[in-house]
C-alpha positions as a Markdown table, in Angstrom:
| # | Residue | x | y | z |
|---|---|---|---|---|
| 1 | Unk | -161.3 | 76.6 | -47.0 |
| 2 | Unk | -160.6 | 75.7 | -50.7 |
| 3 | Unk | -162.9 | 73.9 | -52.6 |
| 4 | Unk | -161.7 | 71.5 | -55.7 |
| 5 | Unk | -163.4 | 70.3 | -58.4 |
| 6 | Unk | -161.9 | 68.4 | -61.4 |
| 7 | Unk | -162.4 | 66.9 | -65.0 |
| 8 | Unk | -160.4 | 63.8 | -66.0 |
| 9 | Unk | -160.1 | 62.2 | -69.4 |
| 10 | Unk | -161.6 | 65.1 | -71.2 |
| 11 | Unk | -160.4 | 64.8 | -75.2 |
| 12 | Unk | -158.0 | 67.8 | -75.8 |
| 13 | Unk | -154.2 | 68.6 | -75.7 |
| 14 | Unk | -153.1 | 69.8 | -72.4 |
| 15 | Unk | -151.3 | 72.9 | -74.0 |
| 16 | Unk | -154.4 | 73.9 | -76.1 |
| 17 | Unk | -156.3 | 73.2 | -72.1 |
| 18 | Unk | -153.7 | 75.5 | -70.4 |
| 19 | Unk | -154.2 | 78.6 | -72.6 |
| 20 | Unk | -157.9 | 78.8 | -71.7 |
| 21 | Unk | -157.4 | 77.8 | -68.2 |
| 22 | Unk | -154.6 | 80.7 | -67.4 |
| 23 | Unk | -156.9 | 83.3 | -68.6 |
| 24 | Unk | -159.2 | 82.5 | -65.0 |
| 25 | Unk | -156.0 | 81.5 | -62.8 |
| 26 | Unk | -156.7 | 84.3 | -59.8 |
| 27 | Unk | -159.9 | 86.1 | -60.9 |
| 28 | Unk | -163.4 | 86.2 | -59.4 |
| 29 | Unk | -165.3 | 83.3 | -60.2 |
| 30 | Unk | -168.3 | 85.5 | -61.6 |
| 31 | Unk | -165.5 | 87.0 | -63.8 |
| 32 | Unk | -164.1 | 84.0 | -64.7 |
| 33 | Unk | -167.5 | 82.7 | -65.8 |
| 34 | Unk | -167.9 | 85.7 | -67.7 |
| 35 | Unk | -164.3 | 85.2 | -69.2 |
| 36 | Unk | -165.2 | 81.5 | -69.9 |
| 37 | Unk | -168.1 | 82.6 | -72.0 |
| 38 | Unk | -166.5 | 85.3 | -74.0 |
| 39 | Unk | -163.5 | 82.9 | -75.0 |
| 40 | Unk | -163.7 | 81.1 | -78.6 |
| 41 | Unk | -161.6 | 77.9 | -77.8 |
| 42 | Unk | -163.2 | 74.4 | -78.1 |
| 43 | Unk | -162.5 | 73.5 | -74.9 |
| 44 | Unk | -163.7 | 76.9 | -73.3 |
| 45 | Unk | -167.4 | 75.2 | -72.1 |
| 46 | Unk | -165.7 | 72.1 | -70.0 |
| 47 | Unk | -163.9 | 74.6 | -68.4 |
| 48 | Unk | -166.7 | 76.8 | -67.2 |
| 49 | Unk | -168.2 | 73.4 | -66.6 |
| 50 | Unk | -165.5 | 72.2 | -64.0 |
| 51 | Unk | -165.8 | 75.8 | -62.2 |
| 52 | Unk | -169.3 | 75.8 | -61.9 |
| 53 | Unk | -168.7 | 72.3 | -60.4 |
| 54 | Unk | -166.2 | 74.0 | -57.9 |
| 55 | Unk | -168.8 | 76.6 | -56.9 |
| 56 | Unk | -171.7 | 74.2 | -56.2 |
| 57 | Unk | -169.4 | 71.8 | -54.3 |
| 58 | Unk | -168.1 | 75.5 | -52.1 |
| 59 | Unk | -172.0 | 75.7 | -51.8 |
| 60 | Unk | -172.2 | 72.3 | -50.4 |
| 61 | Unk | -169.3 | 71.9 | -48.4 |
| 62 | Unk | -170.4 | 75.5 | -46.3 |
| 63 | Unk | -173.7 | 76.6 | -45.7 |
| 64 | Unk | -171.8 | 80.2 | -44.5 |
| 65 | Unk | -170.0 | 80.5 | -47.6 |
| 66 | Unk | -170.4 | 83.7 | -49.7 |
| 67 | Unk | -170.4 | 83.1 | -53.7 |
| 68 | Unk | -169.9 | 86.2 | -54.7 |
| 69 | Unk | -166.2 | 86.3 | -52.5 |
| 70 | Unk | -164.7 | 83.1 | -54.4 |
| 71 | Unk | -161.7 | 82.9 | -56.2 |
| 72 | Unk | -160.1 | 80.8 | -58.5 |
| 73 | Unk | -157.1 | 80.2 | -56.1 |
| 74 | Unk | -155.7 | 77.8 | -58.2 |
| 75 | Unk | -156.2 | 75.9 | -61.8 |
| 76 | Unk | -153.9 | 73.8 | -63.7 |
| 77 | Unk | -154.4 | 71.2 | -66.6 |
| 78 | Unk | -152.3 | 67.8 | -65.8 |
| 79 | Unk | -151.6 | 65.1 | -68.7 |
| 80 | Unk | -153.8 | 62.4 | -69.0 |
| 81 | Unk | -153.0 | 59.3 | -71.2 |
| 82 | Unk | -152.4 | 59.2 | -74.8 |
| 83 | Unk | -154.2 | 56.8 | -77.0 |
| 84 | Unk | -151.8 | 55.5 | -79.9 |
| 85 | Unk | -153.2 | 55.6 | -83.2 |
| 86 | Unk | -151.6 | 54.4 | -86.2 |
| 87 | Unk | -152.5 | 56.7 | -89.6 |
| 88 | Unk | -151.8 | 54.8 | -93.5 |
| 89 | Unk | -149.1 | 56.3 | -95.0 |
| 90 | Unk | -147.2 | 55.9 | -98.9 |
| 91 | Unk | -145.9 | 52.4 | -99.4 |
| 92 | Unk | -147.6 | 50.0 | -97.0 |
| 93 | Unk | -146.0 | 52.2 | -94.0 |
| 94 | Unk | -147.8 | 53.3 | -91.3 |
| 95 | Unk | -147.3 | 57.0 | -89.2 |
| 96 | Unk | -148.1 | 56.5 | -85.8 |
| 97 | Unk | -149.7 | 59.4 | -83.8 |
| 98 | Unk | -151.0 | 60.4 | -80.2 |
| 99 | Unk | -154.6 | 61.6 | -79.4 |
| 100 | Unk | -153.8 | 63.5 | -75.9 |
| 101 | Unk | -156.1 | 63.6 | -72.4 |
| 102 | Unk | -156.2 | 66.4 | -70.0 |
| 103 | Unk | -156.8 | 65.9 | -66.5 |
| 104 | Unk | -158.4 | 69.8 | -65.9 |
| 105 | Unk | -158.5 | 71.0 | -61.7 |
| 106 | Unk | -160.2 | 74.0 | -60.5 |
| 107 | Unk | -159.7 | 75.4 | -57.0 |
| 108 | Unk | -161.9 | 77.8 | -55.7 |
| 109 | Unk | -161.5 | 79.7 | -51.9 |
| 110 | Unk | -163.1 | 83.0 | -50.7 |
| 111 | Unk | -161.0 | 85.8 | -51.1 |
| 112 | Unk | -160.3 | 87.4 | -47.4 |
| 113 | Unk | -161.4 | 91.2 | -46.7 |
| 114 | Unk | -158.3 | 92.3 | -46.2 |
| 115 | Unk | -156.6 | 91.3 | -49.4 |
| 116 | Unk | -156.4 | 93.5 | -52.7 |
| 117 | Unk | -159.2 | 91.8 | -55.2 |
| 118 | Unk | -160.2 | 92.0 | -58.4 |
């Protein structure tokens, strides 16, 4: 049984997203959490934010679920849409520029007693 959660429209470049969320791809989630909090990136906290999500909704979905087994089975950061924005520039020109979205998804499954974890 995996268990999703996910954050859409959240303010921050999908490659600046993806850096934070490989360091979790595969770990424990109590790890992960732990991992989460020890990381100094901005978007670090929504991150953590989206797993704990995927834990309470693993809580939820299965009253026989154990907590302590989940995994971060899978977690990816898709593109979102990009506002335009248009910035003065010399000469009564104007640079346009893009303010990227992240679409940020967090699986989470129990890890089965036979395979090698963390």
């Amino acid at each position: 049984m995996e268990v999703k959660a996910e954050a859409r429209y959240v303010r921050v470049s999908p490659q600046k997203a993806r850096l934070v969320v490989d360091l979790i791809r595969g770990l424990n989630a109590g790890k992960a959490l732990v991992t989460l909090g020890a990381t100094n990136k901005r978007i670090a906290p929504a991150v953590a934010k989206v797993l704990q999500s995927a834990i309470a909704n693993a809580k939820e979905k299965g009253t026989d679920v154990d907590v302590d087994a989940l995994y971060v089975s899978s977690a990816y950061v898709n593109e979102g849409p990009r506002m335009k924005r248009i910035r003065p520039a010399p000469m009564g020109r104007a640079y346009r520029y893009q303010r990227r979205m992240s679409h940020i998804v967090i699986k989470v499954a129990p890890r089965q007693s036979g395979a090698a974890g963390e």
